[in-house]
Residue frames as qw, qx, qy, qz and C-alpha x, y, z in Angstrom:
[[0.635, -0.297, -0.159, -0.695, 101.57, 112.76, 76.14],
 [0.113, -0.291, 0.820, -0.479, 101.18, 110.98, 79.19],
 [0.766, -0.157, -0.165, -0.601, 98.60, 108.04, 79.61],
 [0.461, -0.333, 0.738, -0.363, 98.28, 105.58, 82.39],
 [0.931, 0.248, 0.021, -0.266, 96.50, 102.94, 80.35],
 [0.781, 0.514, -0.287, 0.210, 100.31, 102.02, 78.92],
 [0.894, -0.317, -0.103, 0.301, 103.43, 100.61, 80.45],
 [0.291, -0.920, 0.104, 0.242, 106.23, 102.40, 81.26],
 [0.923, 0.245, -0.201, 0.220, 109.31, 101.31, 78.95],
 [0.909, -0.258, -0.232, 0.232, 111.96, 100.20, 80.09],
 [0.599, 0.082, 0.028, 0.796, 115.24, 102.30, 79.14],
 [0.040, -0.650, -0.584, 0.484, 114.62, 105.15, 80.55],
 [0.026, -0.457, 0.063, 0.887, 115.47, 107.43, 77.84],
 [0.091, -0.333, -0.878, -0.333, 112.98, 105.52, 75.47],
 [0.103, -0.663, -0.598, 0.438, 110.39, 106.45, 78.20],
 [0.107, -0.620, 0.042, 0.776, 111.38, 110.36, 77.93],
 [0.191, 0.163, -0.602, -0.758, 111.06, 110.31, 73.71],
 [0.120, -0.324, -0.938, -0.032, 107.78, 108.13, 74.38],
 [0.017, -0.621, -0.488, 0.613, 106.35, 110.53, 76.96],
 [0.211, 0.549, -0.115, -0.800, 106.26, 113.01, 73.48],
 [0.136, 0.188, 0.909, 0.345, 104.45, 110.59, 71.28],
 [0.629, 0.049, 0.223, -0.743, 100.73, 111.55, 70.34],
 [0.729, -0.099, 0.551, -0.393, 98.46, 109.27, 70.88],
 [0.920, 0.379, -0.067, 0.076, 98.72, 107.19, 66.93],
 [0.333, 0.496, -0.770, 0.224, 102.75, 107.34, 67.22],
 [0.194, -0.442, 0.781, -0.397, 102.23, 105.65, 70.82],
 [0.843, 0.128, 0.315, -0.418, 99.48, 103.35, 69.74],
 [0.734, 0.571, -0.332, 0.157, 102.14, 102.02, 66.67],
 [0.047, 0.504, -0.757, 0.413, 105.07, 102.10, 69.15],
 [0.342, -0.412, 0.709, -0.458, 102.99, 99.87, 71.37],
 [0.887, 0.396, 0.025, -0.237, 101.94, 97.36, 68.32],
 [0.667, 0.598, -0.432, 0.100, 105.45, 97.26, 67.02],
 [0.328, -0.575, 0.589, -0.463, 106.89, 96.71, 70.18],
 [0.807, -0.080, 0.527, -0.253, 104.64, 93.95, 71.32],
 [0.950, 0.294, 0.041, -0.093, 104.70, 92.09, 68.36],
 [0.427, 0.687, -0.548, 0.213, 108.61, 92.34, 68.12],
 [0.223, -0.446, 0.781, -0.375, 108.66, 91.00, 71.58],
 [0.795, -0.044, 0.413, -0.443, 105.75, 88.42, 71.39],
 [0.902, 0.254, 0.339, -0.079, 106.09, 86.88, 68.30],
 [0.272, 0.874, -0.367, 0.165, 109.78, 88.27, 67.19],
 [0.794, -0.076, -0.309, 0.518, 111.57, 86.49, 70.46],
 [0.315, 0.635, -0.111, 0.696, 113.03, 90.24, 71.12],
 [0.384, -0.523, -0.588, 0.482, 113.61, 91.01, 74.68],
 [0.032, 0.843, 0.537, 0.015, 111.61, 93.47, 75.61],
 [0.162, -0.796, 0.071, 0.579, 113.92, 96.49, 75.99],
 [0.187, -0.155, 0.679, 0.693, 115.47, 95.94, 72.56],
 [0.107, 0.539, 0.833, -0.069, 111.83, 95.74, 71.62],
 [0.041, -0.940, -0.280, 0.192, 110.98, 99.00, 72.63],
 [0.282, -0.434, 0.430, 0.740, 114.01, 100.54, 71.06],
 [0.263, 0.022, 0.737, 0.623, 113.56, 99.36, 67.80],
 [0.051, 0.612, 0.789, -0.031, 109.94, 100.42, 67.97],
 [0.235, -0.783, -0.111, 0.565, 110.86, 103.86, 68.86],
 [0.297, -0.447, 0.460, 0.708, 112.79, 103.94, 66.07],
 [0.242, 0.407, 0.873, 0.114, 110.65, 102.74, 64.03],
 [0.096, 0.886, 0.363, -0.274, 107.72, 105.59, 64.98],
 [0.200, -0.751, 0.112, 0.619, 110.43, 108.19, 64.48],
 [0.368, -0.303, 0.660, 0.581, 111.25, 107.10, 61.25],
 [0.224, 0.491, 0.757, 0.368, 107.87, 107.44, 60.03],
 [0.099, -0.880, -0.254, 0.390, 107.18, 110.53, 61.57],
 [0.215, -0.445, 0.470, 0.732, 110.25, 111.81, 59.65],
 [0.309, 0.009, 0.733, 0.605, 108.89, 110.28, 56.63],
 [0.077, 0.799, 0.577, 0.153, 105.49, 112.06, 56.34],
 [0.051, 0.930, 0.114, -0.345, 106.83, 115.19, 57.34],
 [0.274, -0.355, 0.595, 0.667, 109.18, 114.78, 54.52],
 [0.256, 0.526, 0.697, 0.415, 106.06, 113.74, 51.88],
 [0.027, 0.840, 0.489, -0.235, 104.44, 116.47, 53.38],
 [0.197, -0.683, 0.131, 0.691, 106.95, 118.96, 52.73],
 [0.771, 0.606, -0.145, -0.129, 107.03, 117.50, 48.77],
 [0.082, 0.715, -0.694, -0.026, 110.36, 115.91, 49.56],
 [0.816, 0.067, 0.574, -0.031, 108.97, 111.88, 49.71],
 [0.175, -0.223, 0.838, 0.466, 110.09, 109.82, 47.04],
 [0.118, 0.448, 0.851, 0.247, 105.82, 109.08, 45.84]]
């Protein structure tokens, strides 16, 4: 989901797995981000990695409660 309000990130293939965020994954990606870079030290591409990863990793994990396969 594409949305001019937000920055482009850097690496481009970050960008490309971004560009298929909806709008709460990309609103969390661009919280976890910032604060990793602002108040973390984290230069900003490593930033936005780790953020990505991050999203994805929760996304995984709800559609894993959802399925009945979470641990709670």
């Amino acid at each position: 989901m594409a949305n001019e309000r937000y920055v482009t990130p850097l690496d481009a293939r970050v960008a490309r797995e971004v560009a298929k965020l909806d709008l709460a994954e990309r609103e969390s990606f661009e919280e976890r981000a910032a604060i990793m870079e602002y108040e973390g030290g984290m230069p900003r591409r490593e930033a936005e990695q780790r953020a990505l990863a991050e999203v994805l990793t929760e996304r995984q994990l709800r559609a894993q409660r959802a399925d009945g396969h979470g641990l709670g």
